[in-house]
Structures are given as C-alpha cells and as structure tokens.
TORDREN-354010 format. One record per atom (N, C-alpha, C, O): x, y, z; atom name; residue number from 1. Coordinates in Angstrom, 2 decimals, padded with zeros to 5 digits, always signed. Each point is the difference from the previous one (the first is absolute). Layout:
N
X/Y/Z/atome/num
X/Y/Z/CA/NUM
...
END
This chain:
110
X/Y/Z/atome/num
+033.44/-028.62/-000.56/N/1
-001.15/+000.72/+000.54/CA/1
-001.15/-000.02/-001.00/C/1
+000.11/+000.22/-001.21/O/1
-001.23/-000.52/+001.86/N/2
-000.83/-000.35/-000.82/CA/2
-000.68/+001.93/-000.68/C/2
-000.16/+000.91/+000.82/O/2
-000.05/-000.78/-001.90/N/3
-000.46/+001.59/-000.66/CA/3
-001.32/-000.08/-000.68/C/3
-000.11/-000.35/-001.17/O/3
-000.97/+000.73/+002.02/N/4
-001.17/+000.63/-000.34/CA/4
+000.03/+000.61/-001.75/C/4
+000.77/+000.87/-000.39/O/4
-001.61/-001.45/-000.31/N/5
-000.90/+001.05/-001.25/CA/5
+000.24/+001.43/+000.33/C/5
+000.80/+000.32/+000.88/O/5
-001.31/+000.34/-001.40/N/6
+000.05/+001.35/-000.02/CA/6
-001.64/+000.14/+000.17/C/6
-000.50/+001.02/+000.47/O/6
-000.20/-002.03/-000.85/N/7
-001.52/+000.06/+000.03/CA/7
-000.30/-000.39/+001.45/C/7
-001.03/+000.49/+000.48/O/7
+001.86/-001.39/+000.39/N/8
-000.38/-000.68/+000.91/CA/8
+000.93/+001.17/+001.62/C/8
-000.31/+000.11/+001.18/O/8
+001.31/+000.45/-001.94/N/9
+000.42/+001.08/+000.80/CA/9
-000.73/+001.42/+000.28/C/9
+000.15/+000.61/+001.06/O/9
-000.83/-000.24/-001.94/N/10
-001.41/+000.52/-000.35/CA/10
-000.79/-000.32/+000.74/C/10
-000.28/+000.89/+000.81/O/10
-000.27/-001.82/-000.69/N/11
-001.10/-000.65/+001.24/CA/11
+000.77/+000.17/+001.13/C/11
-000.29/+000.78/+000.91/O/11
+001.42/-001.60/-000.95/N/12
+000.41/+000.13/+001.73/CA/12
-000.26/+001.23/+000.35/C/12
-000.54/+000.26/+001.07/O/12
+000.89/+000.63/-001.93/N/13
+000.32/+001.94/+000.83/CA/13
-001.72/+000.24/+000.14/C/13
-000.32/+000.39/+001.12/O/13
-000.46/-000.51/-001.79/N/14
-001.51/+000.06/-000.04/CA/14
-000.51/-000.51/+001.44/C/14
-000.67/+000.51/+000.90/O/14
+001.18/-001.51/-001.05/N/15
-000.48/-000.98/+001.90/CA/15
+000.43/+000.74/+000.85/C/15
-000.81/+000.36/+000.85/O/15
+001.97/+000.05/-000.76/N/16
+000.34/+000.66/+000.85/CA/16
-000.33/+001.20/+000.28/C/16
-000.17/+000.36/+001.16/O/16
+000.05/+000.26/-001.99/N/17
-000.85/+001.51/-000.13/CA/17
-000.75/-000.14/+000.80/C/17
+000.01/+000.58/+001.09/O/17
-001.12/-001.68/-001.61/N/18
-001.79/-000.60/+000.30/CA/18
+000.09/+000.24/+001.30/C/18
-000.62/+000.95/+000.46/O/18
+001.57/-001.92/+000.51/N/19
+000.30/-000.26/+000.80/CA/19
+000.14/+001.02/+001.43/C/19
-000.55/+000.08/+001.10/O/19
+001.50/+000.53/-001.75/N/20
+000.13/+001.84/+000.51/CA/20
-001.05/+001.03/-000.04/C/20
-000.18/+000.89/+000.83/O/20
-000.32/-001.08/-001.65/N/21
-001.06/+001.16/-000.37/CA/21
-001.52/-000.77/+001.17/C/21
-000.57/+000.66/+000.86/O/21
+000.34/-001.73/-001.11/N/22
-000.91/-000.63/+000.69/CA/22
-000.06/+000.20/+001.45/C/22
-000.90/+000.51/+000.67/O/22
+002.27/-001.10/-000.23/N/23
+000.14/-000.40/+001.48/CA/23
+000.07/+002.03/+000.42/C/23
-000.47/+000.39/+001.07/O/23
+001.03/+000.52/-001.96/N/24
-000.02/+001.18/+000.58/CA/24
-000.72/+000.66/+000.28/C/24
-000.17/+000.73/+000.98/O/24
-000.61/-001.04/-002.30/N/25
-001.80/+000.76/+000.10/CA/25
-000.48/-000.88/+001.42/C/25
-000.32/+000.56/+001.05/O/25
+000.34/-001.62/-001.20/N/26
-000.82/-000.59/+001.38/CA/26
+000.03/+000.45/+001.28/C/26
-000.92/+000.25/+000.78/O/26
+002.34/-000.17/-000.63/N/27
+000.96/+000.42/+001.20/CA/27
-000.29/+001.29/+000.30/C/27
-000.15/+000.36/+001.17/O/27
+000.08/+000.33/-002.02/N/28
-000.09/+001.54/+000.28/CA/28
-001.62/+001.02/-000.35/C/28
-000.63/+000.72/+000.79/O/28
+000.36/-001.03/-002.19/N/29
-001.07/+000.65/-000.58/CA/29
-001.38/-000.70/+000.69/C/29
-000.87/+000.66/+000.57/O/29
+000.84/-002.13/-000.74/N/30
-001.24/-000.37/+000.67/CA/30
-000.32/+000.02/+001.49/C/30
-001.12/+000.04/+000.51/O/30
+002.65/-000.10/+000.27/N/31
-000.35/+000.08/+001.17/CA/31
-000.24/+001.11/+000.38/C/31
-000.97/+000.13/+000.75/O/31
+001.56/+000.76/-001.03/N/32
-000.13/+001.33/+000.13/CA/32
-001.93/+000.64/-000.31/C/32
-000.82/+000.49/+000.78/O/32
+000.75/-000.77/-002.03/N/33
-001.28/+000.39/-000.42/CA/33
-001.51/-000.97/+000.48/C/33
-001.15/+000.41/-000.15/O/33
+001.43/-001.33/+000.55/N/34
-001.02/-000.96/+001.16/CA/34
-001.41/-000.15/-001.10/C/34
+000.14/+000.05/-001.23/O/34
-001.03/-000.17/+001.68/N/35
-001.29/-000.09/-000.43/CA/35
+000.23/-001.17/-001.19/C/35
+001.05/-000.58/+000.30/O/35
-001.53/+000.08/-001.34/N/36
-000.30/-000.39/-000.93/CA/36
+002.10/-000.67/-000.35/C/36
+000.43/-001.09/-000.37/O/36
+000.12/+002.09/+000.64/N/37
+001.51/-000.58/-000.79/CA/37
+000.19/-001.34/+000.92/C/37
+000.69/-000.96/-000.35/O/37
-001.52/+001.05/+001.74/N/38
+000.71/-000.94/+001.05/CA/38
-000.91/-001.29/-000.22/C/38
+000.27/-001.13/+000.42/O/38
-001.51/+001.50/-001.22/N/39
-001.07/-001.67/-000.18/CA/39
+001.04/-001.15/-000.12/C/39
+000.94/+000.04/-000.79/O/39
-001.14/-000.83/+001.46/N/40
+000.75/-001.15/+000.03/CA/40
+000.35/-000.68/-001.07/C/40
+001.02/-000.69/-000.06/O/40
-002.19/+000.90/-001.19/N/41
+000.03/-000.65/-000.99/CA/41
+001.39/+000.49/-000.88/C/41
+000.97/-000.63/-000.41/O/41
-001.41/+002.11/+000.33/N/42
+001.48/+001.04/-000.84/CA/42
+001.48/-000.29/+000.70/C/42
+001.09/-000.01/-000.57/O/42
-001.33/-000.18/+001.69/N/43
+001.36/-000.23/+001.10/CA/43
+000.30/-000.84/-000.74/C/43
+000.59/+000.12/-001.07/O/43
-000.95/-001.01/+001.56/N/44
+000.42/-001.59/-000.10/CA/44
+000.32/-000.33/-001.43/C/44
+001.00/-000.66/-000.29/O/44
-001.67/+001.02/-000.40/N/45
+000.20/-000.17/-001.66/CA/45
+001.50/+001.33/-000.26/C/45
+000.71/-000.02/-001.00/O/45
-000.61/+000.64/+001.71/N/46
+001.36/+000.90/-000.02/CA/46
+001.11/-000.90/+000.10/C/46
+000.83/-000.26/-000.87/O/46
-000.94/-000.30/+002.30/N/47
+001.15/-000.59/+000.80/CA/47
+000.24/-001.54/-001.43/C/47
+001.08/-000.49/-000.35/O/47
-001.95/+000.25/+000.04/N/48
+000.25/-001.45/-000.69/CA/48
-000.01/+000.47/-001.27/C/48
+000.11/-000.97/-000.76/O/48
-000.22/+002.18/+000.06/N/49
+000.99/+000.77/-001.26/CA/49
+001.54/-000.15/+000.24/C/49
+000.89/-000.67/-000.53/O/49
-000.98/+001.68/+001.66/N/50
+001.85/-000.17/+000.22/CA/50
+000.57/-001.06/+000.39/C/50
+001.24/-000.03/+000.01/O/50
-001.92/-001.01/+000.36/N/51
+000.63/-001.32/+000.39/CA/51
+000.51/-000.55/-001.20/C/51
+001.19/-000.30/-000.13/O/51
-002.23/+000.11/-000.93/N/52
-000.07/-000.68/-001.47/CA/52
+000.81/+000.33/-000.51/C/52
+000.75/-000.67/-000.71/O/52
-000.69/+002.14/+001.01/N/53
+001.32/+000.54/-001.22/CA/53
+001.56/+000.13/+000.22/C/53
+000.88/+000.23/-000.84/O/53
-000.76/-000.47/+002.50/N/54
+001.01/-000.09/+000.62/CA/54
+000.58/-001.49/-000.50/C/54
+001.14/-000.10/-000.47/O/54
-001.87/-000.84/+000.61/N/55
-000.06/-001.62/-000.19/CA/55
+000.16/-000.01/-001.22/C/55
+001.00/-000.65/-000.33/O/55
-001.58/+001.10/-000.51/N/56
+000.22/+000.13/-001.66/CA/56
+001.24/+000.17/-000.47/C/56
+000.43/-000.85/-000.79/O/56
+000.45/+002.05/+001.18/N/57
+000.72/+000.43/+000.33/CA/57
+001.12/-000.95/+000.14/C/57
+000.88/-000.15/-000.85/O/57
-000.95/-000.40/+001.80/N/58
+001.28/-000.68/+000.77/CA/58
-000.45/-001.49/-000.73/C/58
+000.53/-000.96/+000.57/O/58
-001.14/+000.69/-001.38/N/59
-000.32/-000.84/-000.65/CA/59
+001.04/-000.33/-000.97/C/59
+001.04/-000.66/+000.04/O/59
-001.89/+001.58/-001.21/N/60
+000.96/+000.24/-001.22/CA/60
+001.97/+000.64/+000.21/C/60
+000.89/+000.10/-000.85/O/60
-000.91/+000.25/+002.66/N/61
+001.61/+000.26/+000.59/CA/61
+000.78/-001.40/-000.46/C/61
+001.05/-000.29/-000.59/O/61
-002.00/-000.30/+001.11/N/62
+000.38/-001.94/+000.67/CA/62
+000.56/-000.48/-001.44/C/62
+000.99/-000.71/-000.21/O/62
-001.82/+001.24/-000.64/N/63
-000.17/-000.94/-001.26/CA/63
-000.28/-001.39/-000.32/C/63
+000.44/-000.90/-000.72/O/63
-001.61/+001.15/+001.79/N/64
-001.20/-001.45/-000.10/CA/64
-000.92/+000.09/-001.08/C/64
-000.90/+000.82/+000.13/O/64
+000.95/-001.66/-001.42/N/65
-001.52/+000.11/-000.60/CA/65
-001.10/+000.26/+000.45/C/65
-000.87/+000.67/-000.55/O/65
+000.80/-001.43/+002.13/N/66
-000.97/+000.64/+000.42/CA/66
-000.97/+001.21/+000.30/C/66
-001.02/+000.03/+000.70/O/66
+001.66/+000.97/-001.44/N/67
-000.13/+001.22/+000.25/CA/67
-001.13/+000.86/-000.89/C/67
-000.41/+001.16/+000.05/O/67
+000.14/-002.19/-000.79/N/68
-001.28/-000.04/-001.22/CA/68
-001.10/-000.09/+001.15/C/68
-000.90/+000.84/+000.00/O/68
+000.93/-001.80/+000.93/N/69
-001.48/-000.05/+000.70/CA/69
+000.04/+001.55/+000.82/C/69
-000.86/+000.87/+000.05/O/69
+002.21/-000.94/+000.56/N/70
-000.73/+001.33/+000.69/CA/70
-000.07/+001.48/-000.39/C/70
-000.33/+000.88/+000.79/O/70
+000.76/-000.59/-002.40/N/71
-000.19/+000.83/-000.79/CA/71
-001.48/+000.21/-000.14/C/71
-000.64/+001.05/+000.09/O/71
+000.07/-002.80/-000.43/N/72
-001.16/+000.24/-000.36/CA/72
-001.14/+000.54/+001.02/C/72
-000.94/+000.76/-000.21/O/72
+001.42/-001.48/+001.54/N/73
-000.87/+000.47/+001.28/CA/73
+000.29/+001.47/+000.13/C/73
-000.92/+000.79/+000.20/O/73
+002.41/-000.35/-000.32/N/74
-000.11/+001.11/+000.62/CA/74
-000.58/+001.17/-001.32/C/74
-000.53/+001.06/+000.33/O/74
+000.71/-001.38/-001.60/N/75
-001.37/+000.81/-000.99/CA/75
-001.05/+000.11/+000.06/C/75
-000.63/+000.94/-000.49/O/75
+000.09/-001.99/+001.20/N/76
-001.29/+000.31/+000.17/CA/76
-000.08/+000.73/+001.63/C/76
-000.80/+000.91/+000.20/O/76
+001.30/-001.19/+000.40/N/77
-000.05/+000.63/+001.76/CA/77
-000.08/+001.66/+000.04/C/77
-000.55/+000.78/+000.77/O/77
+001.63/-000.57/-002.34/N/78
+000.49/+000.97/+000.22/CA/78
-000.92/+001.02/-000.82/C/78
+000.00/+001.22/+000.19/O/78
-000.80/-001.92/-001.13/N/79
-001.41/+000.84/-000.94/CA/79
-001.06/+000.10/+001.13/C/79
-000.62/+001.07/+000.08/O/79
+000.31/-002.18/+000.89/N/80
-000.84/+000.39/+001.38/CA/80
+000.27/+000.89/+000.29/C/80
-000.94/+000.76/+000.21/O/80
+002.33/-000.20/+000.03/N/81
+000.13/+001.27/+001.00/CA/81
-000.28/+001.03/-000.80/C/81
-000.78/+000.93/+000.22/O/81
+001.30/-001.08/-000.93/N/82
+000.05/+001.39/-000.88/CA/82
-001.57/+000.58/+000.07/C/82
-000.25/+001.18/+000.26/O/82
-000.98/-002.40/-000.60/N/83
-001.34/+000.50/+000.01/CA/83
-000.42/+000.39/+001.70/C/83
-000.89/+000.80/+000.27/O/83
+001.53/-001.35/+000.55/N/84
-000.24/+000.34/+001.69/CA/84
+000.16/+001.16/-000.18/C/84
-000.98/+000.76/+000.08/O/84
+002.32/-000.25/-000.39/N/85
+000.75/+001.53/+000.58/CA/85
-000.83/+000.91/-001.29/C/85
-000.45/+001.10/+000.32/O/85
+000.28/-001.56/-001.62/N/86
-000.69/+000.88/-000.32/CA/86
-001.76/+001.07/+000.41/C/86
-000.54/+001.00/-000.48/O/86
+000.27/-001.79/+001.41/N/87
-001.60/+000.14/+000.40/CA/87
+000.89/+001.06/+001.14/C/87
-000.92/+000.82/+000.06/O/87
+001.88/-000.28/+000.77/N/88
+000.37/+000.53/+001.09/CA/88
+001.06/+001.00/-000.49/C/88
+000.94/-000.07/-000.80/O/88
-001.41/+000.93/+001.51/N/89
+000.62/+001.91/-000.40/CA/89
+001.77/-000.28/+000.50/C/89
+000.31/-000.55/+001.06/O/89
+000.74/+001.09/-002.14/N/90
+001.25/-000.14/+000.37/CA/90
+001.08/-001.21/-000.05/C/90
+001.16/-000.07/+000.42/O/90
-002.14/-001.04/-001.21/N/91
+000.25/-001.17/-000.46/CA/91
+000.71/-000.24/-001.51/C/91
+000.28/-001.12/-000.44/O/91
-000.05/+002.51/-000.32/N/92
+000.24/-000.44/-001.34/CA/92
+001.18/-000.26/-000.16/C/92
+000.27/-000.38/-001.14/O/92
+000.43/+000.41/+001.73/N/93
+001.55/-000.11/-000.11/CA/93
+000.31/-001.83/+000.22/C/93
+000.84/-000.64/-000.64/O/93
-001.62/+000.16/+001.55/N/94
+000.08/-001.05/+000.77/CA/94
-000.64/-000.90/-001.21/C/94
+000.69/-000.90/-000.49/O/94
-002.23/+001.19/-000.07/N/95
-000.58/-000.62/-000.93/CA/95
+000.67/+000.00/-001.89/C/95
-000.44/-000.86/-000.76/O/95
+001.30/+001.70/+000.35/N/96
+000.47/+000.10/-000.92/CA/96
+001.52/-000.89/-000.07/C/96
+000.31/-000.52/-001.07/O/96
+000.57/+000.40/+002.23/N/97
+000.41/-001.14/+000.03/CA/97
+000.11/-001.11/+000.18/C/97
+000.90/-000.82/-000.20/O/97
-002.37/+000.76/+000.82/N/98
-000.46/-001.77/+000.12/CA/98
-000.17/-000.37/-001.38/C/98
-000.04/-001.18/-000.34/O/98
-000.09/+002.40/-000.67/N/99
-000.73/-000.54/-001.30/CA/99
+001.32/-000.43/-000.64/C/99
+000.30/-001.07/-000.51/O/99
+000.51/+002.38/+000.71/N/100
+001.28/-000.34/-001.17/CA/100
+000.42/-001.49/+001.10/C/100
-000.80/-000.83/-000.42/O/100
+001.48/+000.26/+001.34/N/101
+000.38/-001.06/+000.19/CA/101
-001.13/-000.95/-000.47/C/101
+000.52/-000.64/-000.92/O/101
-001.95/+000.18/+001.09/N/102
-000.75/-000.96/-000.37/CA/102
+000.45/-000.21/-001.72/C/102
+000.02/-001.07/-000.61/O/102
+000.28/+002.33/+000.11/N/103
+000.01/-000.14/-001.65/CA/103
+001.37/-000.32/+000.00/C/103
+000.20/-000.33/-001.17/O/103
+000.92/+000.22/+001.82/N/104
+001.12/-000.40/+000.03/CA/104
-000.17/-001.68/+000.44/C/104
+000.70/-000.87/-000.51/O/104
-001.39/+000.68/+001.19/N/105
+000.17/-001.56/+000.70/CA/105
-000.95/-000.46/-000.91/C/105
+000.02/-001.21/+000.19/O/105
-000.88/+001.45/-001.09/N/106
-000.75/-000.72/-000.84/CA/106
+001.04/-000.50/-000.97/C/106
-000.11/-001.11/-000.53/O/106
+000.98/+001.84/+000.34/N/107
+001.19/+000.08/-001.20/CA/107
+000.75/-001.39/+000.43/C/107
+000.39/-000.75/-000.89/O/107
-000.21/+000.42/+002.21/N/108
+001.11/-000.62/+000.47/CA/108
-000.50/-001.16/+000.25/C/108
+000.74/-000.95/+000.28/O/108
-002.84/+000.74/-000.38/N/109
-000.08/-001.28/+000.65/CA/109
-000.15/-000.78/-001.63/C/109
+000.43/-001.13/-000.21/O/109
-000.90/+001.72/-000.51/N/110
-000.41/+000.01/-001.37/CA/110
+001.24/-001.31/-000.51/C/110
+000.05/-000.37/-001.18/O/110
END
C-alpha cells in the first residue's frame, strides 16, 4: 500500500476540509443569504474551490506525481476564494480555510 508523507497527509485532510467547508457554505449559507453571496462570479469560484480541492485530494490518494499541478491550481483557486468570501458577511470560516489549504497545497506543489 502505497503511504502518504505526513506533509502530504496534511494536505489531503486540508482539501478535504476546503472541500466541505466550501461546498457547505455554498449549499447552505449563500443560498440561503441570496443577494451578493449568489453573484455568479462568488458561486462559481465556490463550486470550482471545492472541485480543486476534492481533485487535489484524490490526487495525492492516487499517488500520481501529478498532483503538484493540481496543488498548484488548487492554491491559487483556493487564495481567490478566500478574497471572494472575505468581501461577504458570514464568510470567515469558509475564507480562513481556503487560506490554510492554499498554504498547504503551495507546500505540496513546491
């Protein structure tokens, strides 16, 4: 069986967090709260946070090298959101772990 770093098991749990915390806030907090959380732009940049980090995720599962590119995409996807949800009331929870995973997947694409 192939065994994850302790640095790279670290990220996985981070993605997944990302992942959870993202798709929940979306699911629940933005739909719920409408106006400004629902701009297409914040949506959409939500839905393709939790995608990245889900994919990230099941990346570094696989134990494909490949997992450097989508560390690196999903660090940066995931510093976008964080500045989206920060501009919108009830977002800090959602924006403080986009940060800790982006600073985790910087680690991993590095």
């Amino acid at each position: 069986m192939h065994h994850q770093s302790p640095e790279m098991q670290a990220c996985i749990d981070e993605c997944l967090r990302c992942y959870s915390t993202c798709l929940g806030a979306a699911m629940n907090h933005c739909l719920e709260a409408g106006g400004r959380h629902l701009e297409p732009g914040h949506f959409r940049l939500m839905m393709a946070c939790a995608e990245i980090c889900r994919t990230s995720a099941h990346f570094m599962l696989l134990g494909t090298p490949h997992h450097e590119h989508t560390c690196a995409e999903c660090a940066e996807i995931c510093a976008e959101c964080a500045k989206s949800c920060e501009a919108l009331d009830g977002m800090e929870d959602c924006a403080a772990q986009c940060r800790r995973c982006a600073e985790s997947c910087r680690k991993m694409a590095a």
